[in-house]
N, C-alpha and C positions, 0 to 999 in steps of 0.2 A: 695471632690466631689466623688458620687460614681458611681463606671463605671458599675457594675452589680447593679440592685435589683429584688431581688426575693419576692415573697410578697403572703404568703396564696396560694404556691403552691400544687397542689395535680396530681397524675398521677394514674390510676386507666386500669389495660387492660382488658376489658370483652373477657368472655369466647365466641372462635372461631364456629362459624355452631352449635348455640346451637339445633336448630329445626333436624339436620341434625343426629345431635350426640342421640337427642332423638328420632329420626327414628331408628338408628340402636342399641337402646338401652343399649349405651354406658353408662359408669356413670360419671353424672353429676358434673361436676367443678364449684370453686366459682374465680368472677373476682379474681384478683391480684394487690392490693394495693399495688405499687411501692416508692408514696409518699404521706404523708400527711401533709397537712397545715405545710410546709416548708417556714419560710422566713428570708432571714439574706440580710445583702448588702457587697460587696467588694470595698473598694475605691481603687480609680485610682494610680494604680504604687504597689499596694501590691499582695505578694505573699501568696495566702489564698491556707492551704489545707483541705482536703475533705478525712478522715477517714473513715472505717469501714467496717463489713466485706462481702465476697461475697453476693451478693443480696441485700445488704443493700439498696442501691437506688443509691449510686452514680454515676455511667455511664447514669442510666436514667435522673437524675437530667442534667449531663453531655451534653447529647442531646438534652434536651430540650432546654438549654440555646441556643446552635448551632442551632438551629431552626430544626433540624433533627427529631424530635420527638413534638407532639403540646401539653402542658398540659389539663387533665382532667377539672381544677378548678385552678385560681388564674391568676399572671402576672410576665411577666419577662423582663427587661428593659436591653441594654445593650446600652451604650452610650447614654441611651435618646431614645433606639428606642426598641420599640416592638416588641418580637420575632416572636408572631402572626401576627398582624396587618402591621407591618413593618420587616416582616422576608429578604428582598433585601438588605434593609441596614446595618442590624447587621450582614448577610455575609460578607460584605465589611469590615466591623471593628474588625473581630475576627478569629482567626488562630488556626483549630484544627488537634490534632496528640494523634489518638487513640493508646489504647493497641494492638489490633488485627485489623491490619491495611488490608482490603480487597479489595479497593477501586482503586490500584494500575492498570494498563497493563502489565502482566507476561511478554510478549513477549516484550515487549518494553525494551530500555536500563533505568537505573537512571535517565540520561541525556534526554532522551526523555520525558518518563514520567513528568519530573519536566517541560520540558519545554509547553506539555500539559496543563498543570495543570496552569501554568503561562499564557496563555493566555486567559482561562477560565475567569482569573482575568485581563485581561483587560491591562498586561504588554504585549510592545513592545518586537520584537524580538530583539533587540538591549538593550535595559533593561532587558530583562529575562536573556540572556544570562550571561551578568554583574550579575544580582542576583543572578543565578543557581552556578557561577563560585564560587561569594562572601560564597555561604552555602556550597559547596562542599569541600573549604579551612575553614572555622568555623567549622563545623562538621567532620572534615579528610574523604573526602568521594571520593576523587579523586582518589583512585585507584579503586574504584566501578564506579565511573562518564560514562564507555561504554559497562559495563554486564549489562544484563540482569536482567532484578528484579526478577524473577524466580530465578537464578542461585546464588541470596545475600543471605549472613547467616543473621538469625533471627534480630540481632543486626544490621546489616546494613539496612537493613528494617525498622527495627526502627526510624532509625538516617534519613532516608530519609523522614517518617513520622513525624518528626519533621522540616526538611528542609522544606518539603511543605506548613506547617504552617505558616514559617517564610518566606514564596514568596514576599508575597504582603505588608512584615512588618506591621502588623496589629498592633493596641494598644493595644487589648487581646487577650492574649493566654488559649486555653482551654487542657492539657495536661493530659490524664490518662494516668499512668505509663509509662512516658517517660524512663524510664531506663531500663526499668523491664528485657530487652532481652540483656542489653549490660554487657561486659566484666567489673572487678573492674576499669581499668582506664578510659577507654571511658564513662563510670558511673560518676567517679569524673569529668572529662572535662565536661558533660552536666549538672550536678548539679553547677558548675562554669557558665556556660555559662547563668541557668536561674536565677543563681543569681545577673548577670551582667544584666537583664533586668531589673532591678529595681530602679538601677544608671542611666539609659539612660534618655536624656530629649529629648524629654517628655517620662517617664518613660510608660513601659509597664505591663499590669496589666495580672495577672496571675492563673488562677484554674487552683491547682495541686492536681489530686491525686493520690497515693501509698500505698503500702503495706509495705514500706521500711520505719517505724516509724522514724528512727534515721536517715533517709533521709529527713521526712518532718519536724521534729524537729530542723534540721540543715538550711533549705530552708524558713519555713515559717511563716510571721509576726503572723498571727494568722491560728486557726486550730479548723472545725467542725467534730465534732463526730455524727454522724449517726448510726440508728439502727434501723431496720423494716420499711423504708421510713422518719420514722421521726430524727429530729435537735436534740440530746441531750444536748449538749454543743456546747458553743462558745467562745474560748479564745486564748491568746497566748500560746504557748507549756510550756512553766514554771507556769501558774497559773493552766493549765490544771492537770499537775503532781501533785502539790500540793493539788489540791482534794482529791487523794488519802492517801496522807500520807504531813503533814506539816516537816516532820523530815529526815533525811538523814544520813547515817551510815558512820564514819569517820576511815579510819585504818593506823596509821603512823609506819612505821617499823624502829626500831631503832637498831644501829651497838651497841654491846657493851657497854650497859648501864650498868649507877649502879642505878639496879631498886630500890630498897628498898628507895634512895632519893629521883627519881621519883614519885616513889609511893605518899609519903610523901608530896612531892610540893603539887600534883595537888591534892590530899584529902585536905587539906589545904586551897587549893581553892572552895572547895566546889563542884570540876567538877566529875562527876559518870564517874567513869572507866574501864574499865577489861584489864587485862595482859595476854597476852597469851605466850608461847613461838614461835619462829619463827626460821629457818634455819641459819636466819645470826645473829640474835639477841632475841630481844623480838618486838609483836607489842601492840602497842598502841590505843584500839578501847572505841569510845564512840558515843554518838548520838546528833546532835543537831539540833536547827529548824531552817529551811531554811531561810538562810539569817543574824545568829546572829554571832556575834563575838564571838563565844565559840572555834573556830579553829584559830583565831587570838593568843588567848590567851593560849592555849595549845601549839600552836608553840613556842608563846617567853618563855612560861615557861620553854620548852625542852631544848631550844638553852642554856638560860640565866645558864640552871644547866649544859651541859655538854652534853646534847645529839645529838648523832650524827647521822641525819635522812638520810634513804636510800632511802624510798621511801613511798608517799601518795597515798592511794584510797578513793575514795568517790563513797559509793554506794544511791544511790538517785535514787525516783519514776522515771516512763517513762511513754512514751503513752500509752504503753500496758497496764502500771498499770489501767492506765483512762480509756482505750477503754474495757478492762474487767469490770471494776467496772459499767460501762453505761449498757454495755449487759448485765450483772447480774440481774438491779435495778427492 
C-alpha cells in the first residue's frame, strides 16, 4: 500500500508585482520552475530518500506534500487524502521537522513550546506531558527540557524539531536534514532512531532528505535523484551506484608473501592483476563486477598458497557517483 503518491506534479512561482517592477523599470524576471511533472509513490513503512543539489526542488517538493505550499499542476495523496482538497487530514497524519526550523517561540522554554505545539494537535495535558517527557528521553533533551529555545545550540534545535514531529506519532514523517546541525554521536542515535521507525507496527513511513550521501545510503530502502525540479532516477542505493560503474576496485594487502607463486596461481587462473609494493608487504589489486565471485576465489587461492592477509579494501561507486552522472547528462 502506498501512503504518499505524487502524480504529474509541477510547481511553478511567478514573478512578484510584475506591473510594479515595469513601473519602476526594473528588469524583467522569468517564473521559476521549482518542479516538473514529478511522480513516484512511497509505500507505507519505507524509508525513501530524496537527493540533490541546492535548488534542486526538494524542500519545495517537501512542502507541498505538508500542505504548506499548493502545487502549480498535478496531485498529492497522503494516506488516501489530498493535500489540496483535504489538506486538515493529511496534517493529522504527517509529522514535519524542517532544516531551518523558524516556527519555534524564542522566548518560550523546549518544554513549553513542545507543549504548545501538542495541543495544537489536539493532545491532553496529561498526554502531552507523558509524550513531551517520552521525546525528551528518546532524543536526550532533558537537560534542555527548561531553557529557552533562544538560548539551544543549533543541534538542540534540531533534535526538538524532530520531537515536534513525533508529538502526535503520526504514520509519516517528512524530515529535511534531520541531522544536518548535530554532533557525530547525537547524528548516529537519530539515524538509529529513524531506522527504528520502520520495525514499528504499524510501521512509519518516512521522506528523508540529505546531503549526507553515506547517510541516506545507510537509511534508505530506496532513493530519488533530482535535478532542475525534475525525477532522474528512482532506485535502491545499490542499483543506483551501479549505473555508474557495474565494477568495484578490490585491494588485499598481504604480510610476507612469496609473490612470484602468487603471481603464478592467480595468472593460472585466468584472474587480471597488478602487484604493487606495500609498507608491510605487497598488495593485491584487481577489479570485478559487482556481485561475482571473483573475490571468493582470490581469497581461497591466497589462503590455500600461504598468504597471509592483513587487510581488505573495496573501492566501489556511491551516490555521488550517480548524483554527478544525473547533473552532467
Amino acid at each position: 500500500m502506498s501512503a504518499i503518491i505524487i502524480n504529474n506534479l509541477s510547481k511553478t512561482y511567478p514573478v512578484q508585482f510584475p506591473r510594479l517592477r515595469a513601473l519602476f523599470r526594473r528588469p524583467a524576471k522569468e517564473p521559476v520552475t521549482a518542479l516538473k511533472n514529478v511522480s513516484f509513490e512511497i509505500e507505507q513503512g519505507e524509508i525513501f530518500g530524496l537527493i540533490g543539489r541546492n535548488g534542486a526542488g526538494k524542500t519545495t517538493l517537501t512542502k507541498i506534500v505538508a500542505t504548506l505550499v499548493q502545487p502549480t499542476a498535478g496531485r498529492v495523496s497522503v494516506n488516501g487524502f489530498d493535500t489540496v482538497a483535504e489538506d486538515e487530514q493529511v496534517r493529522e497524519c504527517i509529522g514535519l521537522a524542517g532544516a531551518e526550523e523558524r516556527s519555534f517561540y524564542w522566548r518560550l522554554t523546549a518544554e513549553q513550546n513542545l507543549m504548545f505545539f501538542a495541543r495544537l494537535n489536539g493532545l491532553s495535558d496529561r498526554n502531552a506531558d507523558r509524550r513531551i517527557s517520552e521525546l525528551f528521553k528518546i532524543l536526550e533533551l532533558e537537560d534542555a527540557a527548561r531553557r529557552r529555545f533562544g538560548e539551544l545550540s543549533t543541534g538542540n534545535k534540531q533534535r526538538l524539531a524532530v520531537a515536534r514531529a513525533l508529538l502526535n506519532d503520526p504514520p509519516v514523517l517528512l524530515l529535511d536534514e534531520p541531522t544536518r546541525s548535530l554532533d557525530p554521536l547525537a547524528a548516529a542515535r537519530m539515524r538509529e532512531l529513524i531506522k527504528s521507525f520502520a520495525l514499528r507496527d504499524p510501521p512509519i513511513t518516512v521522506l528523508f532528505t540529505s546531503h549526507n550521501l553515506t547517510e541516506v545510503e545507510t537509511l534508505c530502502h530506496r532513493v530519488a535523484i533530482i535535478s532542475r525540479g525534475e525525477i532522474k532516477a528512482i532506485d535502491t542505493p545499490t542499483n543506483l551506484r551501479a549505473v555508474t560503474s557495474a565494477t568495484e576496485r578490490i585491494s588485499i594487502v598481504l604480510l610476507n608473501p612469496d609473490q612470484e607463486k602468487l603471481e603464478s596461481v592467480l595468472q593460472a587462473e585466468d584472474i587480471s592483476i597488478t602487484i604493487v609494493p606495500s609498507s608491510e608487504g605487497i598488495e593485491v589489486q584487481f577489479d570485478r563486477r559487482l556481485g561475482d565471485d571473483t573475490l571468493d576465489r582470490v581469497l581461497g587461492l591466497l589462503i590455500q598458497n600461504g598468504g597471509n592477509i592483513s587487510d581488505i579494501n573495496v573501492s566501489r561507486p556511491t551516490l555521488l557517483d550517480a548524483l554527478e552522472q544525473y547533473e552532467n547528462a
